[in-house]
C-alpha positions as CSV (number, residue, x, y, z in Angstrom):
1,X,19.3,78.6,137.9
2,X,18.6,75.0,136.6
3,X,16.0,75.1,133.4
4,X,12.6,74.3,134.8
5,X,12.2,70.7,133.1
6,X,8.0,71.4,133.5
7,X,7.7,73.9,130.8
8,X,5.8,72.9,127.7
9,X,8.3,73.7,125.1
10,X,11.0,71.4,127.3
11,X,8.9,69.1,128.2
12,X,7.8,68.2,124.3
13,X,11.5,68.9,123.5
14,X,12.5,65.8,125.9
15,X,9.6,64.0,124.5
16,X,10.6,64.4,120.8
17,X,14.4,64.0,121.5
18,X,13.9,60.9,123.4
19,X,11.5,59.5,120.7
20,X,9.0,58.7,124.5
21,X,5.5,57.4,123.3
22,X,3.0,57.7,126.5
23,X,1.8,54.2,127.9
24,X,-2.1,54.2,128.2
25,X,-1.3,51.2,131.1
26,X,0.5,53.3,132.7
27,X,-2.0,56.4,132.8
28,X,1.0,58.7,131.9
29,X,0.1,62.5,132.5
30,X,3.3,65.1,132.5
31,X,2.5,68.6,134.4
32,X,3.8,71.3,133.0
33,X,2.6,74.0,135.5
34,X,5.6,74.7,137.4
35,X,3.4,77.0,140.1
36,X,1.5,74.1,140.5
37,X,4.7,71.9,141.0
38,X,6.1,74.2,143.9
39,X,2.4,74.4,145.1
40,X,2.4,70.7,145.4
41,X,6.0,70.4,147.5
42,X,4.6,73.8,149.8
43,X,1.4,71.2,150.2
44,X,3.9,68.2,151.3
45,X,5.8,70.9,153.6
46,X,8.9,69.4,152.0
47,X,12.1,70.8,154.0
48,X,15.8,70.2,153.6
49,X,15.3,67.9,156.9
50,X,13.0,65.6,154.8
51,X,13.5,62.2,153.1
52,X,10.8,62.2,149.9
53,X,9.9,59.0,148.4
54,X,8.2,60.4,144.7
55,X,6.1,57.5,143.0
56,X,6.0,58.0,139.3
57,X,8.6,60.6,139.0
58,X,7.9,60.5,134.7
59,X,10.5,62.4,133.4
60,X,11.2,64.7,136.7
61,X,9.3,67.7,136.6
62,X,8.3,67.0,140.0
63,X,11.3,65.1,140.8
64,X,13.1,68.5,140.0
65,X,11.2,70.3,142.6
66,X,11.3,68.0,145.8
67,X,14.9,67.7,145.5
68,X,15.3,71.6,146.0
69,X,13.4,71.5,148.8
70,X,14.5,68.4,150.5
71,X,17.3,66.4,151.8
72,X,17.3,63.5,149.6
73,X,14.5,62.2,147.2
74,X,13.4,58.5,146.1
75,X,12.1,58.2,142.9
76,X,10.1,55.1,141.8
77,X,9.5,54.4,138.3
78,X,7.6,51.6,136.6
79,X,8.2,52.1,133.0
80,X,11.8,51.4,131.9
81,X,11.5,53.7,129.0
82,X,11.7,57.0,131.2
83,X,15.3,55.8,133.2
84,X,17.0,56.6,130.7
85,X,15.7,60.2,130.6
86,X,15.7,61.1,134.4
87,X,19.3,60.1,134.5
88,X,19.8,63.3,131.8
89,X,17.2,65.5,133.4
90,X,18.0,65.3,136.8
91,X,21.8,64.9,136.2
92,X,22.4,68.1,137.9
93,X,20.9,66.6,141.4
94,X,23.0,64.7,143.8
95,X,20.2,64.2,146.6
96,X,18.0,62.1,144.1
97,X,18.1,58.1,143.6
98,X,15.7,56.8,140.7
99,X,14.8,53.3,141.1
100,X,13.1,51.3,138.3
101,X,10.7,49.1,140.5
102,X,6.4,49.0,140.6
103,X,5.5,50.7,143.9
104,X,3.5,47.9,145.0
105,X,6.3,45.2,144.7
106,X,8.5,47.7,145.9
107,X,10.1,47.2,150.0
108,X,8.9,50.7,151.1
109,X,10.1,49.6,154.5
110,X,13.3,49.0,153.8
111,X,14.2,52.2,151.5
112,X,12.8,54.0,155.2
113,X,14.7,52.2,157.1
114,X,18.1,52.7,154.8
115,X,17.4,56.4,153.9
116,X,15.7,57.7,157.1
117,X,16.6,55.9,159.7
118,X,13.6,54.0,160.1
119,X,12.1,57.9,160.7
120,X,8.4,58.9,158.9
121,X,9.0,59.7,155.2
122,X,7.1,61.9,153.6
123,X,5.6,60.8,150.0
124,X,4.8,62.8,147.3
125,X,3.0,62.1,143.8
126,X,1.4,62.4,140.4
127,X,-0.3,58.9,140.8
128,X,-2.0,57.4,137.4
129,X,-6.0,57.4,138.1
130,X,-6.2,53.6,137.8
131,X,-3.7,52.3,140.7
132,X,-4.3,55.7,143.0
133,X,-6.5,53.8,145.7
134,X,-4.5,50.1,145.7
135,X,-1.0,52.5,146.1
136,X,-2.7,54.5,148.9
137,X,-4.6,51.7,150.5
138,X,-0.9,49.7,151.0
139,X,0.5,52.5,152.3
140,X,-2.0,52.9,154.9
141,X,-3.0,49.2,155.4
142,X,0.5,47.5,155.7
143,X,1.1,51.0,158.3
144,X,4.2,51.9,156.6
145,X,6.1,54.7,158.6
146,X,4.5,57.8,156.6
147,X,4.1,61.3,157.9
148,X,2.4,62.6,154.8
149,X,1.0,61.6,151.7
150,X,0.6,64.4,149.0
151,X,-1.1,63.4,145.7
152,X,-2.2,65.0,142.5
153,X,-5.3,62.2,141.5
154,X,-8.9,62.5,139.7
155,X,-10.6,65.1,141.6
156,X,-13.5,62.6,141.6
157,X,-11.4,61.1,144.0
158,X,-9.9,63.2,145.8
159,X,-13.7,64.4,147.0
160,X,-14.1,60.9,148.3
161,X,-10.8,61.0,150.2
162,X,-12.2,64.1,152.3
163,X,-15.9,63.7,152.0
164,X,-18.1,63.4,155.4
165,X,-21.6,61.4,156.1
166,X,-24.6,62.1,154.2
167,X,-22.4,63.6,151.2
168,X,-22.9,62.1,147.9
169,X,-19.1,61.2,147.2
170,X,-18.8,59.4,151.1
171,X,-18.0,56.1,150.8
172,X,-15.9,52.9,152.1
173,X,-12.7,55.2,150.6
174,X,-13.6,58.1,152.6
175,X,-13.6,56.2,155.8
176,X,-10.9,53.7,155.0
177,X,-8.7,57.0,154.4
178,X,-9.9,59.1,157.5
179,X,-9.3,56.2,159.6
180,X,-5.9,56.4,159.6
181,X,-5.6,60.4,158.4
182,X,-6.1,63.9,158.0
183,X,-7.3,64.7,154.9
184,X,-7.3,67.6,153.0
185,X,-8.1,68.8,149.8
186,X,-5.5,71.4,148.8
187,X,-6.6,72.2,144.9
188,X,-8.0,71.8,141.4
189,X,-5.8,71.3,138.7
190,X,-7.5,71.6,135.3
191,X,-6.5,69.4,132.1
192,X,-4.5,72.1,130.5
193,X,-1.5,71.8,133.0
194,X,-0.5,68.4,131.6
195,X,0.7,66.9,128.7
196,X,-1.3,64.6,127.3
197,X,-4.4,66.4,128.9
198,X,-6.4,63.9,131.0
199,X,-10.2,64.3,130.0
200,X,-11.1,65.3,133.6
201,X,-10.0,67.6,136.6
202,X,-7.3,66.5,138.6
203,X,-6.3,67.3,142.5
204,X,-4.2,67.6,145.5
205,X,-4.9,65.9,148.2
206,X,-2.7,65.8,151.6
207,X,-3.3,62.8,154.0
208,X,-1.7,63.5,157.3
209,X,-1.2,60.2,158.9
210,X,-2.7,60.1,162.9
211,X,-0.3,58.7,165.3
212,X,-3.4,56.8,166.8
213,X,-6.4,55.6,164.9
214,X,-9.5,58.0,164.6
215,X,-11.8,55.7,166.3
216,X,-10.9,52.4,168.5
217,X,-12.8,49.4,167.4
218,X,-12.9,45.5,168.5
219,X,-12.4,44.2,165.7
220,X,-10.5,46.3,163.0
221,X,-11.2,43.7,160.3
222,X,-14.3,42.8,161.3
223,X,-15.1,47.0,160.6
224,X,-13.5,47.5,157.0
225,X,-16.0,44.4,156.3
226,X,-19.0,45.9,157.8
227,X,-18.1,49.6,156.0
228,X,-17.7,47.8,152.8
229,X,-20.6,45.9,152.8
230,X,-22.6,48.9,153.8
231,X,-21.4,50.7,150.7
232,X,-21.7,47.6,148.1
233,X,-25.3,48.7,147.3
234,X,-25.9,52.2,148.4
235,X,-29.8,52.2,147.1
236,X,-30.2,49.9,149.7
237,X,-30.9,50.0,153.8
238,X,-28.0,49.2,155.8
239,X,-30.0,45.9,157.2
240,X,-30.7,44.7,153.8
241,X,-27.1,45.4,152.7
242,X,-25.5,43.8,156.1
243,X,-27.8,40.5,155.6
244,X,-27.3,40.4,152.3
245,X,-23.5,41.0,151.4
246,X,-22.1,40.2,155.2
247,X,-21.9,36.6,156.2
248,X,-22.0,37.9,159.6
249,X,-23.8,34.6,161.2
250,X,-26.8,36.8,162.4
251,X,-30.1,36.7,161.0
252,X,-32.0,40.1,159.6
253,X,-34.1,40.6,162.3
254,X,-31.0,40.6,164.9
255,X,-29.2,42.7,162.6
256,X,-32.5,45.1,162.6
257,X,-32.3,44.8,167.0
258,X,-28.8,46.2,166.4
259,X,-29.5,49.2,164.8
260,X,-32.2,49.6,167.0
261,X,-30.1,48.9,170.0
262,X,-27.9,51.6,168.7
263,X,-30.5,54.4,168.5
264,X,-31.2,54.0,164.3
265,X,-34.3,53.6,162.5
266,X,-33.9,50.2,160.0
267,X,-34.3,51.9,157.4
268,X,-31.0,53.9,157.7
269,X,-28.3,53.7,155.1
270,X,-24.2,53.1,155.2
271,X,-24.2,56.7,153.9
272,X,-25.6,58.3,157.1
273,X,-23.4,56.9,159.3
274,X,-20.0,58.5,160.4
275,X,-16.6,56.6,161.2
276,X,-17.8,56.7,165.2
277,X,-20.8,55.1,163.8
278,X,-19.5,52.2,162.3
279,X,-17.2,51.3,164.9
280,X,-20.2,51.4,167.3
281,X,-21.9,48.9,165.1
282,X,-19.0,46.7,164.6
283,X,-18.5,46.4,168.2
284,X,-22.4,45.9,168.6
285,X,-22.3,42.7,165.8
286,X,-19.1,41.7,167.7
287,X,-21.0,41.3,171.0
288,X,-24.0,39.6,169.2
289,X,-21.9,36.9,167.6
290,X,-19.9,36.1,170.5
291,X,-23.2,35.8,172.1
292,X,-24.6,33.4,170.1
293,X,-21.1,31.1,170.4
């Protein structure tokens, strides 16, 4: 059997041999739990069917994992520094590809379309806690052909991901994610199974994209607008926060009718309201501004 790269005595023994500093820009966090690893590729349901795109593979303790459980696995790697070591690490692998690229610049489309036939990939990852929502946002945005997203991220936001009305942590995240998934937190990962520890709890999180949005609204941009402007001062009512932050063209006492229209007090906030409820009200502001055209 293949040495487990996620150990702590290899992991520091690639470190040190490969003279690696960790990059604060880069939020770099090695695990070096390998239960948690295999947790993480059961989480993805990684088979031997699978194409696995792996975004900040790091030196490949993951990277190590994925590729024994699936067909063929795309690494993408930011920092030039770390090439150099997967091409050692994983040298044993034939089903993995590292590419040195920034995920976000990166033509996920077109590594589908050349590696999986244009078929759903699933997408697995250790994301860095300071690009975790712009990486998962494009991937869900710009409707890239994903089956799955697994992540280890902050468990702060992780609870956001998955939270529901009414809960503290529900937000313009938690709806932006259920809208077009599943979500479902899978575990807690304390500090101590990386290297550097983090200073906070990580977790697992597995979005399952929906073939078909959760709700149907009008005007899809038209709701992320209202949801975030709903959110951009949670002390305040929804009214205040609509007239206030939303340019909508309507005045505060039609926005107040709305609500009203709808069935909700005034004085309700963004926080009370599910996904079903906002596209309700988007459709509802829809209707009033084409009225007043």
């Amino acid at each position: 059997m293949i040495e487990r790269i996620s150990t702590p005595s290899r992991t520091k023994e690639i470190i040190e041999a490969n003279a690696f500093y960790f990059k604060k820009n880069f939020g770099q966090n090695f695990l070096i739990d390998s239960n948690i690893l295999e947790n993480i590729a059961a989480c993805a349901q990684v088979t031997k069917d699978d194409c696995v795109l792996e975004i900040g593979p790091g030196i490949g303790s993951l990277t190590q994992v994925l590729a024994e459980h699936a067909k063929e696995v795309i690494a993408i790697e930011i920092d030039n520094s770390l090439i150099p070591i997967l091409s050692q690490t994983l040298a044993p692998y034939d089903n993995i590809e590292i590419r040195n690229q920034d995920i976000l610049k990166t033509d996920i489309n077109a590594i589908i379309q050349e590696k999986n036939n244009d078929k759903p990939i699933k997408v697995v990852a250790n994301l860095p806690y300071y690009i975790t929502t712009p990486i998962i946002m494009d991937l869900l945005e710009n409707e890239r052909n994903v089956e799955s997203i697994t992540v280890m991220v902050q468990k702060e936001v992780a609870e956001r991901m998955q939270a529901g009305p009414k809960e503290k942590e529900y937000g313009a995240l938690s709806i932006a994610v259920q809208y077009y998934c599943d979500a479902h937190l899978d575990m807690i990962v304390q500090p101590s199974c990386f290297m550097p520890r983090p200073k906070v709890a990580s977790a697992v999180i597995t979005l399952r994209v929906l073939p078909q949005r959760k709700v149907k609204t009008a005007d899809e941009a038209l709701f992320f607008h209202v949801v975030k402007c709903a959110f951009a001062q949670r002390r305040k009512t929804l009214v205040n926060c609509l007239d206030h932050q939303g340019n909508l063209g309507l005045t505060k006492e039609e926005i107040g009718m709305i609500l009203q229209g709808l069935g909700w007090d005034v004085r309700i906030r963004g926080e009370a309201l599910s996904i079903a409820d906002f596209a309700r009200l988007t459709d509802a502001i829809l209707a009033a501004q084409q009225a007043k055209v």
